[in-house]
C-alpha positions as CSV (number, residue, x, y, z in Angstrom):
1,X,96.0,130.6,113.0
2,X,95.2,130.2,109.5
3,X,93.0,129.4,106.6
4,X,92.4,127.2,103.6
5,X,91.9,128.5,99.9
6,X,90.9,127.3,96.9
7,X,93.3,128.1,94.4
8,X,94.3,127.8,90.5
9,X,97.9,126.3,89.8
10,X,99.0,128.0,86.4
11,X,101.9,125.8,85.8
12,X,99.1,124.4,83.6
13,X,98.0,127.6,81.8
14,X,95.3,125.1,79.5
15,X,94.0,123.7,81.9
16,X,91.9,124.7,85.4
17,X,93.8,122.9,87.4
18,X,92.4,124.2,91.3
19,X,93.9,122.9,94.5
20,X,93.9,123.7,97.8
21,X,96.1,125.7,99.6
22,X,96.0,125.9,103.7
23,X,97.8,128.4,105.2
24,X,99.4,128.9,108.5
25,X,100.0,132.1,110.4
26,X,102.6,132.2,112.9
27,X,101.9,134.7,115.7
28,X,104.0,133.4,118.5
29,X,106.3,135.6,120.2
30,X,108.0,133.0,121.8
31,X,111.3,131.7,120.0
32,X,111.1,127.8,120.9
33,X,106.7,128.0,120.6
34,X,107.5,130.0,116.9
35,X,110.0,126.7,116.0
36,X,107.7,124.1,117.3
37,X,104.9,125.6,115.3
38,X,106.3,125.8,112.0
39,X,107.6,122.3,112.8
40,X,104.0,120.8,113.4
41,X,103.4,122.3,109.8
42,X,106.0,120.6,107.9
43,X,105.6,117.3,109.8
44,X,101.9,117.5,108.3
45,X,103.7,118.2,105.0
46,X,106.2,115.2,105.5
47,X,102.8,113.0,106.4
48,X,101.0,113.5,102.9
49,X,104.2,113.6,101.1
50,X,104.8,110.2,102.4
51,X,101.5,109.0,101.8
52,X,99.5,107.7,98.3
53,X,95.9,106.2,99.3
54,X,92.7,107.4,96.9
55,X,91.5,108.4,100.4
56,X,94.3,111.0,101.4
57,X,94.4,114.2,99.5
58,X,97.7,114.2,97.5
59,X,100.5,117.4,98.6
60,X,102.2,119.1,95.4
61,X,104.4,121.5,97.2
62,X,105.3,123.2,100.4
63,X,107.1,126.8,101.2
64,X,107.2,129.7,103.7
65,X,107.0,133.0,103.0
66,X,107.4,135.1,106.3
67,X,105.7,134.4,109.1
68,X,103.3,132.5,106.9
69,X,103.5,128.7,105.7
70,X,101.5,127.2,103.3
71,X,100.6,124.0,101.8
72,X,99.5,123.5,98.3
73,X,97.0,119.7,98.3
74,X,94.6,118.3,96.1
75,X,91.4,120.1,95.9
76,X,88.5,117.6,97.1
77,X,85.0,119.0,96.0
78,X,82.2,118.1,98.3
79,X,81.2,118.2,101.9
80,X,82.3,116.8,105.3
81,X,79.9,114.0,106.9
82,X,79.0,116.3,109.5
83,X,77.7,118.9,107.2
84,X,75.7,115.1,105.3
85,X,74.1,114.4,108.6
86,X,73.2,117.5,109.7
87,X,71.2,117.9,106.4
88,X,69.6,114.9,106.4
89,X,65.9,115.2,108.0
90,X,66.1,111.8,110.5
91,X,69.4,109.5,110.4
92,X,71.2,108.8,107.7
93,X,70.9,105.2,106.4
94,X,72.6,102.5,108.1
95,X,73.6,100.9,104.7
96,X,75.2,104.4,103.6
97,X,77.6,104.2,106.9
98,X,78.3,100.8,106.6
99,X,79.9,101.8,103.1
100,X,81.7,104.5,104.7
101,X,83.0,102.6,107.6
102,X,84.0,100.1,105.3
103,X,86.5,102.8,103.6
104,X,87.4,104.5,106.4
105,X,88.8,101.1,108.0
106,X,90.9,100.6,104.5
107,X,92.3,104.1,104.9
108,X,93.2,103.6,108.5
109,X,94.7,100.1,107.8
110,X,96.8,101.7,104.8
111,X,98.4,104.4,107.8
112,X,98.4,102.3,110.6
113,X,100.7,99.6,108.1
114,X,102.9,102.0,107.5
115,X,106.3,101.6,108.0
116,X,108.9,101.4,109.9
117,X,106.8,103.5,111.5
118,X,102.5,103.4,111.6
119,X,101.2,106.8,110.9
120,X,98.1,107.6,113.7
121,X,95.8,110.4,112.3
122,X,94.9,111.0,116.1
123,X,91.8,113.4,114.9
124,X,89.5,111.0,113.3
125,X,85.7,112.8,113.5
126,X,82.9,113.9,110.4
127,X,84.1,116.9,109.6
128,X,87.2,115.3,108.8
129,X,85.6,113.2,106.2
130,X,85.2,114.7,103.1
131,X,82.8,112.9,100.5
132,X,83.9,114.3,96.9
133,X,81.9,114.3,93.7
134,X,82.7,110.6,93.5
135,X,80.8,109.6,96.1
136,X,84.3,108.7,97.9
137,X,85.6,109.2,101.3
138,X,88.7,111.4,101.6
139,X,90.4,112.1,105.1
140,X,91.2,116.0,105.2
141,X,93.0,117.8,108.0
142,X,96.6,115.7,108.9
143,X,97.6,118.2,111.3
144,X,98.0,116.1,114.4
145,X,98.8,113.2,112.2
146,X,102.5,111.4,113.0
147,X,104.4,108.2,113.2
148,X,104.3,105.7,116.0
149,X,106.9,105.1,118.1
150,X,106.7,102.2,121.1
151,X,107.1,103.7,124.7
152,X,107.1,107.5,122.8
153,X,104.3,109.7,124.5
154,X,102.8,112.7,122.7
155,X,101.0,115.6,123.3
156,X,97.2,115.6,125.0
157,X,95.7,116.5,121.2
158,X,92.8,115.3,119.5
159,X,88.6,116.4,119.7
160,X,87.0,116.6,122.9
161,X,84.3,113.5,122.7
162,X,86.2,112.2,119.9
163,X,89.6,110.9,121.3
164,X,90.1,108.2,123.7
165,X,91.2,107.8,127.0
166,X,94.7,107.0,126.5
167,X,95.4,109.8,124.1
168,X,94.2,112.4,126.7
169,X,97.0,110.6,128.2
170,X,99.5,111.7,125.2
171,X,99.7,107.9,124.2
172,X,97.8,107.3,121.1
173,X,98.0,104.3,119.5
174,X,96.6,102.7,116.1
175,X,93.8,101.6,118.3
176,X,93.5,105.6,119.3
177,X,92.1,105.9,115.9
178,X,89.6,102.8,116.3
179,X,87.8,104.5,119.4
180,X,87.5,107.3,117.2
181,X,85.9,106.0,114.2
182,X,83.7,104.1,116.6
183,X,82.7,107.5,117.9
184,X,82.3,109.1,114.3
185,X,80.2,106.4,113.7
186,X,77.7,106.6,116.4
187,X,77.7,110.3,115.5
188,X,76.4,109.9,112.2
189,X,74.0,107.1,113.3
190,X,72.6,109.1,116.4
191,X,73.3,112.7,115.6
192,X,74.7,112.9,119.2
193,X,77.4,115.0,119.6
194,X,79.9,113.3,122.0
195,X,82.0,117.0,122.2
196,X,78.2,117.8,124.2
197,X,77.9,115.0,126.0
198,X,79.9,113.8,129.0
199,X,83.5,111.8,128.6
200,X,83.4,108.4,127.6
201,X,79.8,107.8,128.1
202,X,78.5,106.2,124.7
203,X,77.4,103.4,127.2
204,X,74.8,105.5,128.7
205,X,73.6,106.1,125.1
206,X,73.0,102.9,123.0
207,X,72.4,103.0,119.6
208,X,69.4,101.5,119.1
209,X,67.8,103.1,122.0
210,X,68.3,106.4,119.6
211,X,68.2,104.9,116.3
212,X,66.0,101.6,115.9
213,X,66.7,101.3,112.1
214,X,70.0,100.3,113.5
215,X,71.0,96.6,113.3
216,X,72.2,95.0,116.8
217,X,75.0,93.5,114.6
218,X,76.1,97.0,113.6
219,X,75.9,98.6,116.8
220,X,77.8,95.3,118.4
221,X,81.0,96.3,115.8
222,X,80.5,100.0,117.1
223,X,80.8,99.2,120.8
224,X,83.7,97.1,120.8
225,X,85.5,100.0,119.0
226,X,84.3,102.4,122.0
227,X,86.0,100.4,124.5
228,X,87.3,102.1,127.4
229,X,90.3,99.8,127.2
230,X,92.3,99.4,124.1
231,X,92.9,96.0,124.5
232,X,89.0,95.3,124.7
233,X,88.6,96.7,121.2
234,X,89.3,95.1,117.4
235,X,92.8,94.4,117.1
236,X,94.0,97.0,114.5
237,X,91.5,98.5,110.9
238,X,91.4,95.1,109.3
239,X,89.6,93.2,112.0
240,X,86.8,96.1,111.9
241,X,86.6,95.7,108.4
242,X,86.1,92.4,108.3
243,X,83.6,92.5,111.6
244,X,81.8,95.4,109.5
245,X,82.0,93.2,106.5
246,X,80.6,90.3,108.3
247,X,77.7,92.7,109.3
248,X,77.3,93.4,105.9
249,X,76.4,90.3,104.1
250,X,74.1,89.6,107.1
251,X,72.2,92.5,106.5
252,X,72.4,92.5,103.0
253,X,74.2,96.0,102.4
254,X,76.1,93.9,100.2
255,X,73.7,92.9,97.8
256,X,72.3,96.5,98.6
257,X,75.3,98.3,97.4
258,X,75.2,101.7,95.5
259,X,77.1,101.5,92.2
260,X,75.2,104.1,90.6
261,X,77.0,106.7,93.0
262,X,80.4,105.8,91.6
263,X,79.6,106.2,88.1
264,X,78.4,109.7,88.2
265,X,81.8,110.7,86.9
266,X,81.8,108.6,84.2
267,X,78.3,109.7,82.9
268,X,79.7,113.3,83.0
269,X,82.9,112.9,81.3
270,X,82.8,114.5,78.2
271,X,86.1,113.8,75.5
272,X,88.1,116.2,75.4
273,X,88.0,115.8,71.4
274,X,87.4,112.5,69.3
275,X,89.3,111.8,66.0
276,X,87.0,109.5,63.3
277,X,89.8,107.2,61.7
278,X,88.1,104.9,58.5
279,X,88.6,101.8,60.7
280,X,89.0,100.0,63.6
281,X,91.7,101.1,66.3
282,X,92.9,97.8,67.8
283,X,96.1,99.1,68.8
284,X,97.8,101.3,71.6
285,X,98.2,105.3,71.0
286,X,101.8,106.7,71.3
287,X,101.9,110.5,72.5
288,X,105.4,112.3,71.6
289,X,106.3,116.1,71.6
290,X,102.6,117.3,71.9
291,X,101.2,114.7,69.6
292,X,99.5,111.4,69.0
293,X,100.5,108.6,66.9
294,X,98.1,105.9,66.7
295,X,97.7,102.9,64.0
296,X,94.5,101.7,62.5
297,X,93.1,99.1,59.8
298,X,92.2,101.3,57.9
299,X,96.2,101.0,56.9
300,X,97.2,104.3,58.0
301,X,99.4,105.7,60.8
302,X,98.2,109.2,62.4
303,X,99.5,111.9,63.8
304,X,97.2,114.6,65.5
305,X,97.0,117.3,67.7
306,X,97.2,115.7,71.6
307,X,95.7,118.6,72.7
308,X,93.3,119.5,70.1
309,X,92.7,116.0,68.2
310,X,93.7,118.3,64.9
311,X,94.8,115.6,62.0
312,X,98.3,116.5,60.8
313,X,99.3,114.1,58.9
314,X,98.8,109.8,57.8
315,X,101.0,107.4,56.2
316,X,99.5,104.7,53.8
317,X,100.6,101.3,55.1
318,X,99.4,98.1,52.9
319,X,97.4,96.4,55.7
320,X,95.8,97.0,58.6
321,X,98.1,98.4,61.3
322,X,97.6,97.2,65.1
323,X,101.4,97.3,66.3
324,X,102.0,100.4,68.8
325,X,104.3,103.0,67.6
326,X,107.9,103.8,68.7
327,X,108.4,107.5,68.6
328,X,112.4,108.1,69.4
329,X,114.6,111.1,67.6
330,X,112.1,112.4,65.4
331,X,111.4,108.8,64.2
332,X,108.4,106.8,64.0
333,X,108.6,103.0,64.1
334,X,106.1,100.3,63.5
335,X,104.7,97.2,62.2
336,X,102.2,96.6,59.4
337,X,99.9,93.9,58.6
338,X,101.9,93.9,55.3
339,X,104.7,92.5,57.4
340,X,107.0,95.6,56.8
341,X,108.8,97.6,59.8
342,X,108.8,101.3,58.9
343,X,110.6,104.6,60.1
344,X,109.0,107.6,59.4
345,X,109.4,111.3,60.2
346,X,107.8,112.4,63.3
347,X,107.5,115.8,61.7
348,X,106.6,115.1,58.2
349,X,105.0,111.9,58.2
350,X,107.3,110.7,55.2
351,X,108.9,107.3,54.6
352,X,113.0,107.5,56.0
353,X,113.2,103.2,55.2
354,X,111.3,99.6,55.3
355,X,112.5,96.6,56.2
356,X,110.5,93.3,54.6
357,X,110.1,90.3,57.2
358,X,107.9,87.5,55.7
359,X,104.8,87.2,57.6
360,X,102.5,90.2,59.2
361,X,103.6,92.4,62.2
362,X,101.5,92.6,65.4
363,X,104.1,92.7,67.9
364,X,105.2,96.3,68.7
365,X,108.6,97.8,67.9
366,X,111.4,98.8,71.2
367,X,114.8,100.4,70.9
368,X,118.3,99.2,72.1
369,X,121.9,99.9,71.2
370,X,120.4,101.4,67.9
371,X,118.8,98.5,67.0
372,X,115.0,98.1,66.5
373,X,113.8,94.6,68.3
374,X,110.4,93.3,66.8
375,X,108.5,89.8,66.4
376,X,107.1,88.7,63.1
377,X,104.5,86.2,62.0
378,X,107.4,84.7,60.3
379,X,108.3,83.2,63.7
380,X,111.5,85.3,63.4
381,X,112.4,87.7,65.8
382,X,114.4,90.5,64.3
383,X,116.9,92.9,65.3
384,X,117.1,96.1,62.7
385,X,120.2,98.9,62.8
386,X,117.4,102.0,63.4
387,X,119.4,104.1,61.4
388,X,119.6,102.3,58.0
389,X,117.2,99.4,58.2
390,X,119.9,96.5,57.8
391,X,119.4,93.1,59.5
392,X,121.7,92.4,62.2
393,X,120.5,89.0,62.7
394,X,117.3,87.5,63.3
395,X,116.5,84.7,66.1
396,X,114.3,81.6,64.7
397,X,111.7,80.7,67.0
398,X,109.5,78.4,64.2
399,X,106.1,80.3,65.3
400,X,104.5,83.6,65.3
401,X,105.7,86.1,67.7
402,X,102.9,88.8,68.8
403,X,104.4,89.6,71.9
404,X,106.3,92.8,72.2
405,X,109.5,92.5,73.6
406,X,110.7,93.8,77.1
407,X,114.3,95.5,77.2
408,X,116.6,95.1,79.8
409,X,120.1,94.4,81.4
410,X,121.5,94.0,77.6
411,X,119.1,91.0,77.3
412,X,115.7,91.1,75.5
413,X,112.3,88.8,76.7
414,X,109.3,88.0,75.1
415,X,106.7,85.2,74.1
416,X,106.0,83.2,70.8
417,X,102.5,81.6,69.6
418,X,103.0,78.2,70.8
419,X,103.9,79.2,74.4
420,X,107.6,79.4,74.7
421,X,108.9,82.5,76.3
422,X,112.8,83.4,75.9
423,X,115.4,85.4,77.3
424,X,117.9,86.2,74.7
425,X,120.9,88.3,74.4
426,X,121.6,91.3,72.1
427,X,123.4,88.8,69.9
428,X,120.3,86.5,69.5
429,X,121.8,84.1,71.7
430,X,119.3,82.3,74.0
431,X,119.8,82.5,77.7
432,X,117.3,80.8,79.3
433,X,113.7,79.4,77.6
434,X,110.2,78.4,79.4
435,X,107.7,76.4,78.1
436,X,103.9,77.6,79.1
437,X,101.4,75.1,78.0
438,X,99.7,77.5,75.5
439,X,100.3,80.7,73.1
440,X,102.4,84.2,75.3
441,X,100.4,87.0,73.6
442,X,100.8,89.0,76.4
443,X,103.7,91.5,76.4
444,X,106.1,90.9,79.2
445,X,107.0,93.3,82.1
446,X,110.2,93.2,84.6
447,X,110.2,94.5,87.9
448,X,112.7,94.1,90.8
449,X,114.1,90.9,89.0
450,X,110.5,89.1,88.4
451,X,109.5,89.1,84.9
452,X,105.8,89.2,84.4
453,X,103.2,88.1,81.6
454,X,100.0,85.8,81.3
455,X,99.3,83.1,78.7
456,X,96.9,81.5,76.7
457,X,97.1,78.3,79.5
458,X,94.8,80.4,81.6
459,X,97.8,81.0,83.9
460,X,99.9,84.7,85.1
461,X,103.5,84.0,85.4
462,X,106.3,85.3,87.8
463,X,109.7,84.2,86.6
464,X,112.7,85.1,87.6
465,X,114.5,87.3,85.5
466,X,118.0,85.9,85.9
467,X,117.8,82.3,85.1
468,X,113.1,81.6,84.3
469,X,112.9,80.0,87.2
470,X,108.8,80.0,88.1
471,X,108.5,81.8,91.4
472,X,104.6,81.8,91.5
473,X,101.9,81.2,88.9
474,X,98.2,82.8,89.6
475,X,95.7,80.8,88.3
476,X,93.2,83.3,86.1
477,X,89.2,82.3,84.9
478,X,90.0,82.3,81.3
479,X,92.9,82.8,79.0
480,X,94.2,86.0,78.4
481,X,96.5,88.0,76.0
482,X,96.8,90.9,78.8
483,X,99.7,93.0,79.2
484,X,100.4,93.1,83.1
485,X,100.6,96.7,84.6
486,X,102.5,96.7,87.7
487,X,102.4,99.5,90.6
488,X,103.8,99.6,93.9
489,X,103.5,95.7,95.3
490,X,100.8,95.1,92.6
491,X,100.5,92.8,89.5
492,X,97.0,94.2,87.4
493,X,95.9,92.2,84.8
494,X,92.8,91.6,82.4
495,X,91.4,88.0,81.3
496,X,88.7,86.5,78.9
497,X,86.5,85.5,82.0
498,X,85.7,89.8,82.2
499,X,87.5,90.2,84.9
500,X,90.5,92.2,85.6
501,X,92.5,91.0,88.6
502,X,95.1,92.4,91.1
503,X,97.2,90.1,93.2
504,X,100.5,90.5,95.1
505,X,103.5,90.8,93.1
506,X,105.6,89.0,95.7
507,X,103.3,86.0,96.4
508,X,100.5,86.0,93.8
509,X,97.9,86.1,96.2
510,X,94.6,87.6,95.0
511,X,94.1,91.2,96.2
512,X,91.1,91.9,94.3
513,X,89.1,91.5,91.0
514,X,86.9,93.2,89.3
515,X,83.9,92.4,86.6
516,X,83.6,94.0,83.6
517,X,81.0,93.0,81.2
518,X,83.0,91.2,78.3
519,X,86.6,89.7,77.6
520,X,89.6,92.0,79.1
521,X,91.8,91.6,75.8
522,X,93.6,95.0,76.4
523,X,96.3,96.4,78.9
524,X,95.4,98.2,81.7
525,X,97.4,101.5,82.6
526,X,98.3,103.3,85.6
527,X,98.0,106.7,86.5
528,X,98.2,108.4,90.2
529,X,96.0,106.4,92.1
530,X,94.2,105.1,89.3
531,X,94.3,102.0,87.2
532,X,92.4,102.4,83.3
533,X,91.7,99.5,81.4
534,X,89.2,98.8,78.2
535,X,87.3,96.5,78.0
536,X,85.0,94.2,75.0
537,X,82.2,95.3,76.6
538,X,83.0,98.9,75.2
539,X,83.7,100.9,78.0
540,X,87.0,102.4,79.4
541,X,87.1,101.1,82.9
542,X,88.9,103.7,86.2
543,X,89.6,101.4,89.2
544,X,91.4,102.7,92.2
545,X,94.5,100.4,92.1
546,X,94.7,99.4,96.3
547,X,90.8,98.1,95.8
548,X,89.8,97.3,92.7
549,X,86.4,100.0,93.7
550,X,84.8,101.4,90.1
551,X,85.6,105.1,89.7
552,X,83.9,105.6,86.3
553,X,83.4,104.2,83.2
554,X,83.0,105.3,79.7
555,X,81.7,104.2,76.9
556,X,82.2,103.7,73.4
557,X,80.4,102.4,70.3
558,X,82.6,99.2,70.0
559,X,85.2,97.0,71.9
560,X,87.9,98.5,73.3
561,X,91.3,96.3,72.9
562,X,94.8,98.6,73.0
563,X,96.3,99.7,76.4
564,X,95.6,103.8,77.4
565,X,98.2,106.3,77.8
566,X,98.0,108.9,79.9
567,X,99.7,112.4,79.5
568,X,99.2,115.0,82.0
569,X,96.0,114.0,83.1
570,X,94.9,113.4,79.8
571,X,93.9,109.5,78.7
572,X,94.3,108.9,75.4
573,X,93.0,105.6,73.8
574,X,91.4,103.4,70.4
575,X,88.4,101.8,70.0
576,X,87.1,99.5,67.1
577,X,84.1,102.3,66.4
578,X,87.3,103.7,64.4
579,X,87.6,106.7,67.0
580,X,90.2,107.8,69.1
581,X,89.4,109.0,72.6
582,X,91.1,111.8,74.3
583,X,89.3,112.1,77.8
584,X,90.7,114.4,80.7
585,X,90.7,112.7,83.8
């Protein structure tokens, strides 16, 4: 019926970009079979459109063309667990499955919570596993996937061996899926093939009877998935991860755990190019119009090449310069060290105005209204007409303000030294003030009404963004000065304990951390699935987002402190070896 190909997309005519593009060929002469076929196909086009999990390939487009359909995906490189086991002389590890099984259970608990609907992939086996260069799991083939309905029955589809009673039965559930990664699992363990063996008869072939490297605890978890009855298995993914889990740390896969595997990448990555600056880069790159504008202390502002890294021009600042730039209509604004705000030409790289405050800027520059919004050591925060430079007013705050403000709703937010956060209006006039118990480095964030930022005190806020009201505080291991990234229902933010942490943004409940190897004084950044972060320890961090689980890393020769940006697939970034990093991810 079809095929799959490997294929370059040349909207991106720098860059190999390769995907994969699966085909369908529709043969049937029959009207209403012809309709239900091509149907099928664009419900497994609806399923990965609606879907974003580091374990599901991601869909860029869909079209027909004749009697042909075709879907363009992300290209996975690598090979299917069946094609692993089968090239393995003996079994495979137990620890390596346990890690697997782990993942899988995450991917399944991701689909099965969809909503309002849970999506059953109804085809769980290994050679629907793919294991990519990263050493990650990735479900392929979704053509059987679809939602759930209560009291809906399906069609008798699935693998032979595989599949459960019930869905012979057309009525797979989310527990449909459990049987079958039970099965998968005793696959890769045994090398038994259930599609050669009779129906539903993994009881007649134990585990450890094949494969006595096999813990009884592991083998328990497997046999309550296999189940003959659904209600005699684990409850939904979750409560298999966490039998698995429980497995785990009595076995000591734990402790056991393969890092090295996920940091292949990251010892492969070579920059795309790296620009030598004559100091450090503390601060966060801007990309505009096919270039790069980054600050340094060396004094100077540059603009290069985002492509090539090529210099093409610098402007001479008294001090040090760590405050991002704002590129907007062919204009360049930022802060010095110096404690001057400047415009410059985007083009030219030649001075348009200054405007003097009286103490050194750190905080970045934003735009509203045609006014340039900025804090000062001074302890002023200023609002400057962006077209001529004049003052129209400045807000006295009595401390130094490094926090950058946030723009919204015709009111502006941000943090001073001493711990007091505001919410002002474009007239300077305060709204609504809150009092954290130390300095509000940190750069705040707004999202769905719930202002975001993390203090000094050791503490990440959630205030409300209409009146400060404190709807949650999470409680971090050291202070921080961390710009919060938020994605989806997540809050992702670094610390001075090392870590950077992920909790929910509507309760502040810890979702996951993760250990780096010094302070976390920079922003992290999101991309796709991704979250990048830098760290003191030197290297640029890649975390999935929904787990926290190390990609890559990569290193530098010095601390790492700005946030990332990242510009079709390219991550750009600063680090106080007095390069900047262009790395495509």
């Amino acid at each position: 019926m079809g095929a799959v190909y490997r294929a370059r997309d040349l909207h991106f005519p720098k860059m190999i970009k390769l995907v994969a593009v699966k085909e369908m060929v529709n043969q049937a002469r029959d009207p209403v079979m012809r309709k239900t076929i091509v149907q099928n196909f664009e419900r497994e086009a609806n399923v990965l459109a609606s879907l974003q999990h580091p374990a599901i390939p991601r869909i860029f487009d869909y079209f027909t063309q004749g009697e042909r359909s075709y879907l363009v995906m992300e290209f996975i490189r690598g090979k299917n667990l069946e094609q692993l086991a089968n090239e393995v002389e003996g079994f495979l590890p137990e620890d390596q499955v346990i890690k697997w099984a782990i993942d899988l259970c995450d991917v399944l608990h991701y689909m099965h919570s969809q909503q309002p609907d849970p999506i059953i992939f109804r085809d769980m086996k290994p050679s629907n596993v793919m294991i990519n260069q990263y050493n990650d799991i990735i479900l392929v083939d979704f053509g059987i996937a679809k939602p759930f309905q209560t009291g809906q029955k399906g069609t008798q589809v699935g693998t032979e061996g595989y599949s459960p009673p019930e869905q012979y039965r057309g009525e797979a559930t989310p527990l449909a899926d459990i049987y079958a990664l039970g099965a998968t699992l005793h696959h890769l363990l045994t090398k038994r093939d259930p599609r050669l063996e009779p129906p539903f008869s993994f009881a007649d072939r134990p585990i450890r009877k094949i494969n006595p490297a096999v813990s009884m605890e592991f083998e328990a978890v497997i046999n309550t998935a296999l189940q003959y009855n659904p209600e005699d298995r684990f409850k939904d993914a979750q409560a298999m991860k966490e039998a698995i889990l429980t497995v785990a740390r009595r076995t000591g896969v734990l402790s056991r755990a393969l890092p090295e595997a996920s940091l292949q990448k990251g010892a492969a990555i070579k920059p795309l190019w790296v620009f030598k600056c004559e100091d450090e880069v503390r601060g966060s790159p801007t990309f505009y119009k096919g270039n790069i504008y980054v600050g340094s202390y060396d004094h100077n502002v540059y603009c290069l090449n985002a492509a090539s890294g090529e210099f093409i021009w610098k402007y001479a600042t008294e001090r040090g310069v760590v405050s991002k730039p704002l590129v907007v209509d062919e204009q360049v604004f930022f802060g010095s060290e110096d404690g001057n705000l400047y415009a410059i030409s985007a083009r030219l790289g030649k001075l348009i105005w200054k405007y003097a405050t009286e103490g050194p800027i750190r905080s970045s520059p934003r735009i509203a209204q045609g006014h340039i919004f900025v804090g000062s050591d001074d302890g002023y925060l200023h609002a400057v007409n962006s077209t001529n430079a004049r003052r129209a007013w400045r807000m006295d705050t009595g401390v130094a303000i490094r926090s950058t403000p946030f723009i919204t709703n015709d009111y502006v937010y941000f943090g001073t030294e001493d711990g007091d956060f505001f919410c002002v209006d474009f007239g300077g006039s305060i709204k609504w003030r809150f009092k954290a118990k130390r300095a509000i480095t940190s750069s705040p964030v707004i999202k769905n009404g719930t202002v975001f930022f993390s203090s000094m005190d050791w503490i990440l806020y959630a205030l409300d963004e209409a009146d400060g009201w404190v709807l949650w505080r999470f409680r971090l291991g050291k202070p921080s000065i961390s710009t919060p990234a938020t994605v989806e229902r997540y809050v992702i933010v670094g610390a001075a304990d090392g870590f950077i942490y992920c909790v929910d943004e509507s309760s502040g409940k810890e979702i996951w951390r993760f250990r780096t190897e010094n302070q976390v004084n920079g922003s992290p950044a999101v991309y796709k699935d991704a979250v990048y972060c830098g760290s003191v320890d030197g290297h640029m961090y890649c975390l999935e987002y929904r787990t926290g689980r190390l990609r890559w890393k990569f290193s530098t020769e010095g601390p790492i402190t700005g946030t990332p940006i990242i510009h079709d697939g390219i991550l750009y970034f600063g680090s106080i070896d007095h390069r900047v990093y262009a790395l495509l991810i």
